[in-house]
Each structure stands twice: as C-alpha cells, then as structure tokens.
DRENLUM-830037 format. One record per residue: x, y, z of N, C-alpha, C in turn; residue number from 1. Coordinates in steps of 0.1 Angstrom, whole numbers. Layout:
N
+-------+--------+-------+--------+---------+-------+-------+--------+-------+-----+
| neast | nnorth |   nup | caeast | canorth |  caup | ceast | cnorth |   cup |   n |
+-------+--------+-------+--------+---------+-------+-------+--------+-------+-----+
|     X |      Y |     Z |      X |       Y |     Z |     X |      Y |     Z | NUM |
...
+-------+--------+-------+--------+---------+-------+-------+--------+-------+-----+
END
This chain:
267
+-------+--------+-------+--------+---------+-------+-------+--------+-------+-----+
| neast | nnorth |   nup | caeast | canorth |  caup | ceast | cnorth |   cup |   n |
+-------+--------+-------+--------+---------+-------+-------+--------+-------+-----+
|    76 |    196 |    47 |     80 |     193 |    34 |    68 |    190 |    25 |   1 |
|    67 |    197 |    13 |     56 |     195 |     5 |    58 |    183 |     1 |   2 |
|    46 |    175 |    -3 |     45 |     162 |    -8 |    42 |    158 |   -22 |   3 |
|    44 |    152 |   -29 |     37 |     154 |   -46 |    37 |    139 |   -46 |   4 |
|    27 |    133 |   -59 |     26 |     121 |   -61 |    37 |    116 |   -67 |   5 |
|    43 |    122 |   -76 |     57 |     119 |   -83 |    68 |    116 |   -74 |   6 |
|    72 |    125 |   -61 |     82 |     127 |   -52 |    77 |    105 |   -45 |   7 |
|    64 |    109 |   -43 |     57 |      91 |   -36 |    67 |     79 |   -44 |   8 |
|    61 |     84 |   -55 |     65 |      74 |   -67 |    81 |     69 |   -67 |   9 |
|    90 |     84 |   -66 |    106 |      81 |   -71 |   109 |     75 |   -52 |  10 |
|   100 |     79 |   -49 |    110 |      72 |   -36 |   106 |     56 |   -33 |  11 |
|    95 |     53 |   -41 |     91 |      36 |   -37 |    97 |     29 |   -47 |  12 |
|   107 |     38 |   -57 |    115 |      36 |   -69 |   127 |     35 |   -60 |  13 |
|   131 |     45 |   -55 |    149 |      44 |   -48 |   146 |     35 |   -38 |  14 |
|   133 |     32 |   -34 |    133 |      22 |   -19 |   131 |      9 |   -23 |  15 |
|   132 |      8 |   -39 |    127 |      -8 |   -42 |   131 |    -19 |   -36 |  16 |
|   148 |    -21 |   -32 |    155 |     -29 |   -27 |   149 |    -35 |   -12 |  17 |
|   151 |    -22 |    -7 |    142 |     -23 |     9 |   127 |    -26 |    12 |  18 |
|   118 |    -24 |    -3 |    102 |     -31 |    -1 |   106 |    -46 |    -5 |  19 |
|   113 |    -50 |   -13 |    115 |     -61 |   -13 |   118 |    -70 |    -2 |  20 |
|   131 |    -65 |     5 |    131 |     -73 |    22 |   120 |    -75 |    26 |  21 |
|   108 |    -63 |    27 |    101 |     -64 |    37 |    88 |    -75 |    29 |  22 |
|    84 |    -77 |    16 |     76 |     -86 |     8 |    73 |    -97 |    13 |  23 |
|    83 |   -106 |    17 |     81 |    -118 |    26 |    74 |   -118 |    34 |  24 |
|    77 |   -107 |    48 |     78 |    -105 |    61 |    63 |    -94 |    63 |  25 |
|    58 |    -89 |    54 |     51 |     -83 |    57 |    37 |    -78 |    46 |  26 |
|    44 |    -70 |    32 |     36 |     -73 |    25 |    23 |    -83 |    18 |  27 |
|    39 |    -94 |    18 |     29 |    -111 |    12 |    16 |   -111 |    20 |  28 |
|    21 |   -114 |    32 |      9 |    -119 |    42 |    -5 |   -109 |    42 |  29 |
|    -2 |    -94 |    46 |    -13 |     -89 |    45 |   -21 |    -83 |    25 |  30 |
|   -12 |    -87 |    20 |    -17 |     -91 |     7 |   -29 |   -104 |     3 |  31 |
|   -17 |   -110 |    10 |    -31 |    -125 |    11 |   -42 |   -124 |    17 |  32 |
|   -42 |   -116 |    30 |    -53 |    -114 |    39 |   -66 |   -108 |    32 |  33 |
|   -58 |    -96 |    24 |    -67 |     -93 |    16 |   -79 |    -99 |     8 |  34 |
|   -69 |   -108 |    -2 |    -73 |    -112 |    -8 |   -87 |   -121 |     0 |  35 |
|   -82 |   -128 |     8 |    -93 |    -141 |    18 |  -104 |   -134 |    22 |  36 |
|  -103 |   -122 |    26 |   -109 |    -113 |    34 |  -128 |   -116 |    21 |  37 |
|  -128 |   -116 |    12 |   -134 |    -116 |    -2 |  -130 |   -122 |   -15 |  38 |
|  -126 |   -137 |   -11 |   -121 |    -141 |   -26 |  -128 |   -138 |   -41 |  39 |
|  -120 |   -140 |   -43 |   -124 |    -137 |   -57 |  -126 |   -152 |   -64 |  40 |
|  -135 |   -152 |   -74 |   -141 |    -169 |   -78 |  -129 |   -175 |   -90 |  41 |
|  -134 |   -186 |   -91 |   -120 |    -189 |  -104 |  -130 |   -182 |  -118 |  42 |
|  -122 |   -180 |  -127 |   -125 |    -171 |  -138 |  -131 |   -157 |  -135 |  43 |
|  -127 |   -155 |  -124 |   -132 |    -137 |  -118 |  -119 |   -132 |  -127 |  44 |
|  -128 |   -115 |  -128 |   -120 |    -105 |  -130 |  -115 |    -99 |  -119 |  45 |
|  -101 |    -88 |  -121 |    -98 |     -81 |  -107 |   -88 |    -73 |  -111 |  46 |
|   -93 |    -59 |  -107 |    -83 |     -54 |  -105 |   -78 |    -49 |   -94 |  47 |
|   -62 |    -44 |   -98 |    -56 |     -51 |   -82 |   -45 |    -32 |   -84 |  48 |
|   -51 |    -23 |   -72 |    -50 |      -6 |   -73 |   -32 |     -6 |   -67 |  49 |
|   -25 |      4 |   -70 |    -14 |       4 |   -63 |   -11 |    -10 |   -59 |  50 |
|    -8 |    -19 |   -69 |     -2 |     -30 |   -69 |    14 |    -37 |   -59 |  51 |
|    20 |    -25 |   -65 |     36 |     -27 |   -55 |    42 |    -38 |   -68 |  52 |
|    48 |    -47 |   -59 |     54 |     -59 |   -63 |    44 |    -70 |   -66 |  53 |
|    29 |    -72 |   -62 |     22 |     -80 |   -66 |    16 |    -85 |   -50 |  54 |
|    19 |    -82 |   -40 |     14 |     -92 |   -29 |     0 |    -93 |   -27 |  55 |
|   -10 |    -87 |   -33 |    -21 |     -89 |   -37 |   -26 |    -92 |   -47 |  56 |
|   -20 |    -88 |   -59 |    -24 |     -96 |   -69 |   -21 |   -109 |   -78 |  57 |
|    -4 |   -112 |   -69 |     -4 |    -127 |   -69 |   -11 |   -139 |   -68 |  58 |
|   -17 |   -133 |   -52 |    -29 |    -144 |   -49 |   -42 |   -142 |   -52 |  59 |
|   -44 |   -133 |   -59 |    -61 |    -134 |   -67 |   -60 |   -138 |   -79 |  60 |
|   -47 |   -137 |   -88 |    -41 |    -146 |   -97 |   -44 |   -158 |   -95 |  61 |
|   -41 |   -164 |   -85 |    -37 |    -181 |   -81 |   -54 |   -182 |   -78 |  62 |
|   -64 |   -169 |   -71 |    -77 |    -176 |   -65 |   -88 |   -177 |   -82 |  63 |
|   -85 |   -163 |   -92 |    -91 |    -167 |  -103 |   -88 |   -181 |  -113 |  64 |
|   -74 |   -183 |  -113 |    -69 |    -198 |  -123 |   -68 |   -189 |  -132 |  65 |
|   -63 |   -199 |  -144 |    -61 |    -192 |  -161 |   -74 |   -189 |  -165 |  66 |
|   -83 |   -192 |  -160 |    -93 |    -184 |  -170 |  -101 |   -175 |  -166 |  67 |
|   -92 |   -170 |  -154 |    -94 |    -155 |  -152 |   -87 |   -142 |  -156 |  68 |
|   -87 |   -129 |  -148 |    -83 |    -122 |  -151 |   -78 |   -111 |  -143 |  69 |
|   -64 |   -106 |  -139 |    -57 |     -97 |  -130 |   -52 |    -83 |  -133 |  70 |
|   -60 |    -73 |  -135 |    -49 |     -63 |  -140 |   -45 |    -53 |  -129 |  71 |
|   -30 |    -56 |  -130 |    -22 |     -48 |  -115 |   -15 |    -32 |  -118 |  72 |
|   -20 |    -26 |  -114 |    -18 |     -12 |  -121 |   -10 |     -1 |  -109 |  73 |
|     4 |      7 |  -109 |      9 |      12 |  -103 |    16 |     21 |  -109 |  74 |
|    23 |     33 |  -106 |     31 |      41 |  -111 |    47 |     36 |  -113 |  75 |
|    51 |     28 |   -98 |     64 |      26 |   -95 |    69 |     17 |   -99 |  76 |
|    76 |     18 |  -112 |     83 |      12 |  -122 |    93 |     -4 |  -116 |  77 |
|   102 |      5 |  -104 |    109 |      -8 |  -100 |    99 |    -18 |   -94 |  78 |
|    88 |    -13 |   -87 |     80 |     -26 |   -79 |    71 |    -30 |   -90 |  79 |
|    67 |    -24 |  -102 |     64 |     -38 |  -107 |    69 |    -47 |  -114 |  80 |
|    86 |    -39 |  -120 |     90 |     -51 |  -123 |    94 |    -64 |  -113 |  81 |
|    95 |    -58 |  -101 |     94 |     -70 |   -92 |    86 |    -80 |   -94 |  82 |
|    69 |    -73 |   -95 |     58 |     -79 |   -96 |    61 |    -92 |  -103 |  83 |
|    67 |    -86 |  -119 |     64 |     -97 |  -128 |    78 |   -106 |  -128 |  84 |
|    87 |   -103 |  -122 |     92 |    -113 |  -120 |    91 |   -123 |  -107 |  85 |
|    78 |   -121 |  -100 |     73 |    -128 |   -88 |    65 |   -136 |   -95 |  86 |
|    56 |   -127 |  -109 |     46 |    -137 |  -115 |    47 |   -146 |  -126 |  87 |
|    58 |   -151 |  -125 |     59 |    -161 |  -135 |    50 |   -172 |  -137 |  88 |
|    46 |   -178 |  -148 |     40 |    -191 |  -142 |    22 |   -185 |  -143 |  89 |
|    19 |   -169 |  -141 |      6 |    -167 |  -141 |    -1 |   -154 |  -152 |  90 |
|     3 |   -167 |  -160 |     -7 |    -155 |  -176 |   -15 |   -146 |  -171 |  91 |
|   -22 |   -152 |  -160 |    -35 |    -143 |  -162 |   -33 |   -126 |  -154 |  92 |
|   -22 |   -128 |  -151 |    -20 |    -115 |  -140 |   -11 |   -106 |  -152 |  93 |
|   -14 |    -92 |  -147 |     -9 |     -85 |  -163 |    -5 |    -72 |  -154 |  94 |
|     7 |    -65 |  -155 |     11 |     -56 |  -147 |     9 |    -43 |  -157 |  95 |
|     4 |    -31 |  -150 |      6 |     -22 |  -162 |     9 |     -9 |  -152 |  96 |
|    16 |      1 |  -163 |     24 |      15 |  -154 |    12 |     26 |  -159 |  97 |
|     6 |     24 |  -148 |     -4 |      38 |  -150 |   -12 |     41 |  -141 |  98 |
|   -16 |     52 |  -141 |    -24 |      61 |  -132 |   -37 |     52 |  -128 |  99 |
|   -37 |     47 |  -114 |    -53 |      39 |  -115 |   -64 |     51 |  -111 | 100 |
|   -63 |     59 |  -112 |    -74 |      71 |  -108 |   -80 |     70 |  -123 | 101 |
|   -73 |     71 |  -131 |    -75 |      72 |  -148 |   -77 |     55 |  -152 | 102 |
|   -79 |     49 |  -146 |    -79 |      33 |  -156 |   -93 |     31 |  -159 | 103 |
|   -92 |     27 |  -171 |   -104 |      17 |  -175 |   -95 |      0 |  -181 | 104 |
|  -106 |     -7 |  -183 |   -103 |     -18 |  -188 |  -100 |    -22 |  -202 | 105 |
|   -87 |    -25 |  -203 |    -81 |     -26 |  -216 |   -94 |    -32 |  -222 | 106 |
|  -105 |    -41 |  -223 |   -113 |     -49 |  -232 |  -128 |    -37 |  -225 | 107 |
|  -127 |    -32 |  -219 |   -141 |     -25 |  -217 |  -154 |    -29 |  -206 | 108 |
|  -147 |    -44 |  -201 |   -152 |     -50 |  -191 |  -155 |    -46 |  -179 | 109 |
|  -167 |    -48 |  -167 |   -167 |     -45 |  -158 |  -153 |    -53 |  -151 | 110 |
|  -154 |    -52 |  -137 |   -144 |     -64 |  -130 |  -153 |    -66 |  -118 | 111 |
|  -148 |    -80 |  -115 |   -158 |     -89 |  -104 |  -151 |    -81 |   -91 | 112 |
|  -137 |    -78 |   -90 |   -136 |     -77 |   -75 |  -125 |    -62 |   -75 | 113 |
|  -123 |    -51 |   -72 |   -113 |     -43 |   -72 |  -104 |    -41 |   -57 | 114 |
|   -94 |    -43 |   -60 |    -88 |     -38 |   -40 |   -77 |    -34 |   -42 | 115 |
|   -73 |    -29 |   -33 |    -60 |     -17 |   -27 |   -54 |    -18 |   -15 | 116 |
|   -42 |    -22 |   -18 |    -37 |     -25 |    -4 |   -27 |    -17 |    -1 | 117 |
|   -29 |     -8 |    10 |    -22 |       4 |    17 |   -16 |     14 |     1 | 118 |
|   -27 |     15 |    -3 |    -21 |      28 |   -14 |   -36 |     38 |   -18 | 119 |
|   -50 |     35 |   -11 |    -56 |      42 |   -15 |   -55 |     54 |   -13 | 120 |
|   -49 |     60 |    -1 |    -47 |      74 |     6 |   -34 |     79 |    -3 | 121 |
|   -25 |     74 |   -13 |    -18 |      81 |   -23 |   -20 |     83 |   -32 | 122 |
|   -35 |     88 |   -32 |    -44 |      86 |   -47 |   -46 |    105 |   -38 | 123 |
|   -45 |    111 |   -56 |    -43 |     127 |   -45 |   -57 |    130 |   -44 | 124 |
|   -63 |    132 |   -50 |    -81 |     128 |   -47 |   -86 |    116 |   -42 | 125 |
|   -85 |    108 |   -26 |    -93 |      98 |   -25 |  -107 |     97 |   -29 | 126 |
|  -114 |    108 |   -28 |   -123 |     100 |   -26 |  -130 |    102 |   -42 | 127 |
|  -125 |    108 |   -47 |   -132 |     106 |   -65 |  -120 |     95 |   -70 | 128 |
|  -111 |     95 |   -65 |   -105 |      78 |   -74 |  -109 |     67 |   -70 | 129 |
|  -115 |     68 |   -55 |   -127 |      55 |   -51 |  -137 |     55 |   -61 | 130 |
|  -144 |     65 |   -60 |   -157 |      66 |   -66 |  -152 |     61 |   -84 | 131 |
|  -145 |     65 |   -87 |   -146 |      59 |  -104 |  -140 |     48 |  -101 | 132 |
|  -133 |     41 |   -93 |   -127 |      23 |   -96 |  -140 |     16 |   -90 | 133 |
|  -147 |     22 |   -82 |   -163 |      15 |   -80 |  -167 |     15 |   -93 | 134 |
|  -168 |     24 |   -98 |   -178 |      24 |  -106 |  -170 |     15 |  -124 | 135 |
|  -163 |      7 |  -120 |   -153 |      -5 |  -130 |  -160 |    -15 |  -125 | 136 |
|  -164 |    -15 |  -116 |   -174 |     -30 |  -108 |  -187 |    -37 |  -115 | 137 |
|  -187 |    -43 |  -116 |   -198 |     -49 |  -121 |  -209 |    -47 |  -107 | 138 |
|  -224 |    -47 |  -109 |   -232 |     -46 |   -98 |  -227 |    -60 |   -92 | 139 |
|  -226 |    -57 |   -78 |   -227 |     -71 |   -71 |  -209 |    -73 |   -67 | 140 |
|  -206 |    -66 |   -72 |   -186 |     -66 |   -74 |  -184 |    -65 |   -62 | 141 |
|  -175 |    -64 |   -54 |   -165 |     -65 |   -44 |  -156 |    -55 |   -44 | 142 |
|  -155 |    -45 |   -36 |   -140 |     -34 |   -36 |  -136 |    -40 |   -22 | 143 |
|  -124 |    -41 |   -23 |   -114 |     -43 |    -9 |  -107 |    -29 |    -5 | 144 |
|  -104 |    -28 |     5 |    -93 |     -17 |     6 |   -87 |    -19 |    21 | 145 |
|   -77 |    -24 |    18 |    -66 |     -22 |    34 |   -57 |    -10 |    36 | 146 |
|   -57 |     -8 |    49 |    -48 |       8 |    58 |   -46 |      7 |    67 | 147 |
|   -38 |     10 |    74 |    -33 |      11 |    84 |   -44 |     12 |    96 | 148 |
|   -39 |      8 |   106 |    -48 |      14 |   117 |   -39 |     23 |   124 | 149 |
|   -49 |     30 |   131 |    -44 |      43 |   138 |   -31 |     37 |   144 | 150 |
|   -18 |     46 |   143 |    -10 |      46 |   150 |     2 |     29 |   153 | 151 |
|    -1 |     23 |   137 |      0 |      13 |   138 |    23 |     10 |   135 | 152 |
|    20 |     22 |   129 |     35 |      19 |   125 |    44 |     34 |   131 | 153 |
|    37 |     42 |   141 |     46 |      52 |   143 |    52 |     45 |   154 | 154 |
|    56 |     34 |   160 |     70 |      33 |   166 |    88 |     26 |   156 | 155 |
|    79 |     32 |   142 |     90 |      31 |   134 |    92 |     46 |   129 | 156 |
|    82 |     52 |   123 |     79 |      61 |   113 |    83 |     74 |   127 | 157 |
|    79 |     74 |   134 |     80 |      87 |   146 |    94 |     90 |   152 | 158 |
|   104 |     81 |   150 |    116 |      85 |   152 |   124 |     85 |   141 | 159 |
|   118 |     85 |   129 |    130 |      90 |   117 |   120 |    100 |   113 | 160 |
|   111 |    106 |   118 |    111 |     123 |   118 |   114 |    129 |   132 | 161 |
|   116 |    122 |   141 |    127 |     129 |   155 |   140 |    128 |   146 | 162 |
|   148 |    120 |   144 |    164 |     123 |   138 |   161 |    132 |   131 | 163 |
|   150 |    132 |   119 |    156 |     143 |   105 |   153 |    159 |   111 | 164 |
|   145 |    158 |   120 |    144 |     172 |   131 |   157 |    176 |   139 | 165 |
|   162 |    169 |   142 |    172 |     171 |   147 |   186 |    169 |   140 | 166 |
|   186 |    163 |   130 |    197 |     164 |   124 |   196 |    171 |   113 | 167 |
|   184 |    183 |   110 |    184 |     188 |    97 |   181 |    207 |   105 | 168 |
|   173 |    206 |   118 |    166 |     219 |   122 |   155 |    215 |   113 | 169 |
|   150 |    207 |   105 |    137 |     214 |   100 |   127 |    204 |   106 | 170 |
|   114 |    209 |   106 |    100 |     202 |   107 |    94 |    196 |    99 | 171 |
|    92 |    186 |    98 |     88 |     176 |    86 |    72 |    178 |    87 | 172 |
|    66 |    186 |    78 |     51 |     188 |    75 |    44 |    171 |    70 | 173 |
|    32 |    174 |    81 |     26 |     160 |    78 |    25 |    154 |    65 | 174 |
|    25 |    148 |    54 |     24 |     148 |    41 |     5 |    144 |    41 | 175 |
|     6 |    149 |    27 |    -11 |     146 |    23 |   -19 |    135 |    23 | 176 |
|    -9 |    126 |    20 |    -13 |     109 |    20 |   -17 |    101 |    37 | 177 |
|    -6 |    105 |    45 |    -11 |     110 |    59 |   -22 |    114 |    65 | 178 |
|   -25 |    121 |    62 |    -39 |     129 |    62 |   -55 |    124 |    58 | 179 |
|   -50 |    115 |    46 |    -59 |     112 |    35 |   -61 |     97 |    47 | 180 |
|   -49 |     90 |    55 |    -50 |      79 |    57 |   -56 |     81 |    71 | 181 |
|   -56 |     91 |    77 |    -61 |      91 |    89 |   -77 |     89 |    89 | 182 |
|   -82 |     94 |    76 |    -97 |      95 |    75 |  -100 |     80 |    77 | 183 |
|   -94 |     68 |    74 |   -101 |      55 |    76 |   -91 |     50 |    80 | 184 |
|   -85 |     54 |    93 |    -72 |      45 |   103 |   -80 |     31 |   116 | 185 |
|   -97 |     40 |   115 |   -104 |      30 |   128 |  -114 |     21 |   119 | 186 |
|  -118 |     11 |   124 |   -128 |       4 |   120 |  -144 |     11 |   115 | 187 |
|  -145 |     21 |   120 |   -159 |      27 |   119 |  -155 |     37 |   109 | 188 |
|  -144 |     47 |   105 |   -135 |      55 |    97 |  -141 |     47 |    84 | 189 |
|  -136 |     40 |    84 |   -130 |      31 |    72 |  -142 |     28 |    67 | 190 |
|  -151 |     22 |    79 |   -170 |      12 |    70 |  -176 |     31 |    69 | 191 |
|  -175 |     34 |    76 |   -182 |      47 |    71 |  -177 |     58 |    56 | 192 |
|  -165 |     56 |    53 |   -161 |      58 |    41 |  -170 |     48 |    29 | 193 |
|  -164 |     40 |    34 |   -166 |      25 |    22 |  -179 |     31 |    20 | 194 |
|  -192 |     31 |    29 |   -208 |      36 |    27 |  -206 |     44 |    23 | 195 |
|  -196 |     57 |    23 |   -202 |      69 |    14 |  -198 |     67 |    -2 | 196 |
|  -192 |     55 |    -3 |   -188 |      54 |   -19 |  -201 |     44 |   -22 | 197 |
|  -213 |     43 |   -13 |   -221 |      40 |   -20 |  -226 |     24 |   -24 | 198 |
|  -217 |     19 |   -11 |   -215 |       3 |   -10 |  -222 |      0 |     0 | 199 |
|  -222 |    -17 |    -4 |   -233 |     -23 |    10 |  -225 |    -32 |    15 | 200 |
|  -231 |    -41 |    26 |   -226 |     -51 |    27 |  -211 |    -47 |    30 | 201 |
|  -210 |    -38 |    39 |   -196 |     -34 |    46 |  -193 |    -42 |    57 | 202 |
|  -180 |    -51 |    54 |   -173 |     -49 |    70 |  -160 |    -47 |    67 | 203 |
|  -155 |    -49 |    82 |   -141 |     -48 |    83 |  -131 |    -49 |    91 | 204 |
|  -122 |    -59 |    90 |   -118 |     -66 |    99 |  -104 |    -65 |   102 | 205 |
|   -98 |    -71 |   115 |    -84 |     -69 |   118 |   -71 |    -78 |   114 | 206 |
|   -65 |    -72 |   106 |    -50 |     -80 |   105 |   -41 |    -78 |   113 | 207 |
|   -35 |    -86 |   122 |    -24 |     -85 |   132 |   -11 |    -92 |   127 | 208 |
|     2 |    -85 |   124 |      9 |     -95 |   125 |    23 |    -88 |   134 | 209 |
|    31 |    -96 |   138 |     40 |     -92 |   148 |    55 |    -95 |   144 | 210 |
|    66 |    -86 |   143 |     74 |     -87 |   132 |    85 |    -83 |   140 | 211 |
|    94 |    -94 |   141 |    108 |     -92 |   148 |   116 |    -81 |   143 | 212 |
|   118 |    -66 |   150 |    127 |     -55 |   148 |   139 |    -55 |   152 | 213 |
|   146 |    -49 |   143 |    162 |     -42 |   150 |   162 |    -29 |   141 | 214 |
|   172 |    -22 |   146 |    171 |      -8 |   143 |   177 |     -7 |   126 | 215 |
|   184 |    -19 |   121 |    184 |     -23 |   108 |   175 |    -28 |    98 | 216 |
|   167 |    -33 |   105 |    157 |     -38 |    98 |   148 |    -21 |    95 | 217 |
|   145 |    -18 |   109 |    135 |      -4 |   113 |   136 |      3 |   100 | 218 |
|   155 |      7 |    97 |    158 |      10 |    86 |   151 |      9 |    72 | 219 |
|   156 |     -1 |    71 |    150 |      -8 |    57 |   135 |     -6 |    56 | 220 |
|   127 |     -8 |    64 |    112 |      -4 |    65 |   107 |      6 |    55 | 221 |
|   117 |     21 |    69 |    110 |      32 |    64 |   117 |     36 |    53 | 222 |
|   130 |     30 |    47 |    136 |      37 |    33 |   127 |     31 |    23 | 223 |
|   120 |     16 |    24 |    112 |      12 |    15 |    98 |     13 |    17 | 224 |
|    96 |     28 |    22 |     79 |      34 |    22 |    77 |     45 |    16 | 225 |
|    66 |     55 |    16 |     66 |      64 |    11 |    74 |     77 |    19 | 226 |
|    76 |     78 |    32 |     82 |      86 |    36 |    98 |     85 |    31 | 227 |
|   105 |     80 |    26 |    116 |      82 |    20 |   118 |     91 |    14 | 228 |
|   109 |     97 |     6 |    103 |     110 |    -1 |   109 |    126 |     8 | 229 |
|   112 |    123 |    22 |    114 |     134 |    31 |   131 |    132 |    32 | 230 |
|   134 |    119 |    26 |    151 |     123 |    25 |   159 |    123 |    11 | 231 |
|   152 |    120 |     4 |    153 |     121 |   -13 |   159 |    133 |   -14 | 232 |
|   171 |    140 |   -15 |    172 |     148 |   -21 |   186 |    156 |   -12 | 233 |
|   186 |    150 |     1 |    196 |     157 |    13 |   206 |    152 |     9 | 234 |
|   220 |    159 |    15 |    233 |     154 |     6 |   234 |    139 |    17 | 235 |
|   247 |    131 |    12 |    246 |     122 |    20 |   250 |    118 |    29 | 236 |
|   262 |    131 |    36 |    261 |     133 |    52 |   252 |    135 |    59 | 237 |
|   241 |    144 |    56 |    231 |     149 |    67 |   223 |    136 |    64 | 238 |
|   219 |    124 |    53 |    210 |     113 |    53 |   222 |    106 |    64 | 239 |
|   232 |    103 |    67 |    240 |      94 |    73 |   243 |     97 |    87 | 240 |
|   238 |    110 |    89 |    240 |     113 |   104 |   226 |    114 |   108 | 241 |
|   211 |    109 |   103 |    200 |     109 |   102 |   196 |     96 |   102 | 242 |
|   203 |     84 |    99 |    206 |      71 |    99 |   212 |     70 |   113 | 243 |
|   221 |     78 |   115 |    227 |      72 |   133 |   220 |     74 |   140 | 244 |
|   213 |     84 |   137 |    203 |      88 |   151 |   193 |     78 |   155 | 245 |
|   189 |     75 |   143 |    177 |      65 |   137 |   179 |     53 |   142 | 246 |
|   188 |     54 |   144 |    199 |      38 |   149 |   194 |     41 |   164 | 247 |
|   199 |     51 |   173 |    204 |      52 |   185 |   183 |     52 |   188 | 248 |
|   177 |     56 |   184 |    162 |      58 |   190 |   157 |     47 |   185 | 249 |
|   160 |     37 |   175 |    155 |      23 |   178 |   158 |     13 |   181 | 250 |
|   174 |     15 |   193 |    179 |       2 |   202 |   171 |     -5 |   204 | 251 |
|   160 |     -1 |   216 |    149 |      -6 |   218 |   141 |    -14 |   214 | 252 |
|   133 |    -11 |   201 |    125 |     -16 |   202 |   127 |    -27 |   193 | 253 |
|   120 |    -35 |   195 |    126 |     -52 |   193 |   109 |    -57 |   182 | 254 |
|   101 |    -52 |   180 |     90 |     -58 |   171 |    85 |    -46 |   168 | 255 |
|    80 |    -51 |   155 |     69 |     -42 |   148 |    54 |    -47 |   146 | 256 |
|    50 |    -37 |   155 |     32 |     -46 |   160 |    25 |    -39 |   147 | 257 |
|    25 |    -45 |   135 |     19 |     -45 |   122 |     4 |    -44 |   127 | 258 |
|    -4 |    -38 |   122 |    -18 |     -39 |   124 |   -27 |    -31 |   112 | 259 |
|   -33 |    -40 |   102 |    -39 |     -35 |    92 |   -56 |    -34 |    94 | 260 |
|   -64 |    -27 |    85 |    -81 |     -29 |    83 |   -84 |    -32 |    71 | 261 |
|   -88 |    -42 |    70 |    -92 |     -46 |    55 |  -109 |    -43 |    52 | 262 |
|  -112 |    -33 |    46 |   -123 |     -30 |    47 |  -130 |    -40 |    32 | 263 |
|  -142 |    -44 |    33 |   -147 |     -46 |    22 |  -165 |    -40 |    22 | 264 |
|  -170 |    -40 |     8 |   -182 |     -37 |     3 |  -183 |    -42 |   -13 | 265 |
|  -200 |    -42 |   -13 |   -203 |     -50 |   -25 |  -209 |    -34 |   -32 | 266 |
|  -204 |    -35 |   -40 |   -212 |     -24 |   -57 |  -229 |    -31 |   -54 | 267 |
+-------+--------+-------+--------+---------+-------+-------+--------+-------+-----+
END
C-alpha cells in the first residue's frame, strides 16, 4: 500500500482517541526522557518537531519557565489540540499546524535546543529536513531525536499486517517512513546519522519501558499510530474481521517491551 504524508497525517487524526490512551502510558514518559536526555536551560528557546499532543514539549515548557520559549509544530490537527489543552498554565509553549520541514521562527531567532520524538522518519525527505531544523540552531544548540530501536514494537505491529493479509489477500508494502526509520533503529545507525548532519558531541542512549498488554490495549496502540493509514479506507466489515484476527494473534502476549534511542548532538 502506497504511503503519502497526508494519508500519516488523517490517520493520527482518526487515531486521536487511541494516542491519547496511550500519552500517559507511553508517550509522556519517553517524551520526558527526551527532554532529560539534554535539558534545555530556563529561558531557552525550543523547538519541539512532530509535536503529537505535547509529551515533549510540555516538559521543555516546564524546563525553560515563562521566560522561555516552546514552539510545537505538527500537521495533525486533533493531537495538537490535545496538546493545548494539556498546556494550560504554560504561555510559553505555542502549538502551531505546519510543515516543520518548512519552519522558520515566527521572530527570526535561532533556537537553543531542537528535538523529535518518533516523527523524524515521517518527514518525506529525512535527511534535508534534518539538515534545515539544524540549521534553526544557534551554534552550540542541541538537536534531540528519538526512534525506535530495531524491532522494538513488531510484537504489536507484525500481527495486524498478518490479520489484514489474511483477511484482505493483500500484502501490505513496507511504508516509506519504515524505511526512513530503519536507517537509525541501532545505536551506531542513529550517532552515525546525527554526524552526517554535521554534529558533535553525539551520544545515544537507551529508553526501556515495559508496558502491561492485552489484545485490547494492542488494539488501541496500533489504531493510534501511523500504520492505521493501511486500514483507513476498508469498509467496516473487512476492518472488523481484521480486528478479530488481531484479537486471536495477540492472546498471548501480555507486555509491550517499549524500547526507544534518544540520540543527541550539539550544532
């Protein structure tokens, strides 16, 4: 199934309900991690790439204070109104609906720290939308970027493309974002990317977290990811008999072994 950035977009739109469940349980935390991974100082700038609902740029909000500055920039309309109704209470965080491949700074400013959490690889050019949000940094600046590690979430994601194979006949074509994420899925992937955008001072380190599953929850997961995009559009018997299946291949398994790479470098 071809992939498009728009198709990404309406499905982390129809899946807003279900990224929300998971916000608490999964996003918040490796959002925060992020953030720790390289704080950002009080009165820093930051911009904060494929925002979501805010679980990253909440807490660089809370690490700059009011006399800093947060701009959270996404396509997907429902997750950031999430965002700002998570951010109450924090002037300084400012959500906005636009392309971050294309952003500049509303006032023209460099920014102290930029990061991305699990959305750099839905950027349809990674590696020139890296290269220009580096280049928003002030020398000395900070880019974050967190992703998956290899193979970290296919004992969710690998059996709701077994159901839709079998309950559709068709083969689900790897999507491009996929692809884009495999390039920095290992520790050395990832610091060796970061260096070719030209950064120093790379590391990169492991987020673990371990997350009680049922085949309902499993659910909810992958309808509030980007692969939702691969059932967007099926009438709603063949998504319901793609959902049983989905059920029946994840009796089993009882946790989701979360495991992220928070990569960082200095401009």
């Amino acid at each position: 199934m071809a992939e498009s950035i728009p198709a990404v977009v309406q499905a982390f739109d129809h899946g807003s309900a279900e990224f929300a469940e998971w916000t608490p349980l999964l996003w918040d935390p490796i959002g925060a991690a992020t953030v720790e991974a390289a704080p950002p100082r009080p009165g820093g700038r930051v911009l904060d790439v494929c925002c979501g609902s805010g679980s990253s740029a909440i807490p660089a909000a809370r690490a700059v204070g009011v006399d800093g500055l947060v701009d959270a920039v996404d396509l997907a309309r429902e997750l950031l109104d999430q965002g700002v109704r998570r951010a109450e209470g924090l002037p300084q965080l400012r959500f906005h609906h636009a392309d971050a491949s294309r952003w500049t700074s509303v006032d023209g400013l460099p920014y102290d720290r930029v990061q991305c959490v699990f959305g750099v690889f839905f950027l349809p050019d990674m590696d020139a939308a890296a290269a220009h949000l580096v280049g928003l940094l002030r020398p000395g600046g900070a880019f974050a970027v967190t992703t998956w590690r290899q193979g970290s979430v296919d004992d969710v994601v690998g059996p709701l493309v077994q159901a839709l194979t079998e309950r559709t006949g068709r083969t689900l074509d790897r999507p491009a974002s996929a692809q884009r994420a495999a390039r920095v899925d290992t520790d050395e992937k990832l610091a060796g990317w970061l260096r070719s955008l030209g950064l120093g001072e790379v590391g990169v380190r492991l987020v673990e977290r371990d997350i009680p599953l049922t085949a309902d929850s499993a659910w909810s997961f992958v309808m509030g990811s980007g692969i939702r995009a691969a059932l967007d559009g099926l009438d709603t018997p063949v998504v319901a008999a793609i959902h049983a299946r989905y059920r029946e291949l994840m009796a089993s398994t009882t946790t989701l072994s979360a495991r992220a790479l928070v990569g960082t470098g200095i401009r």
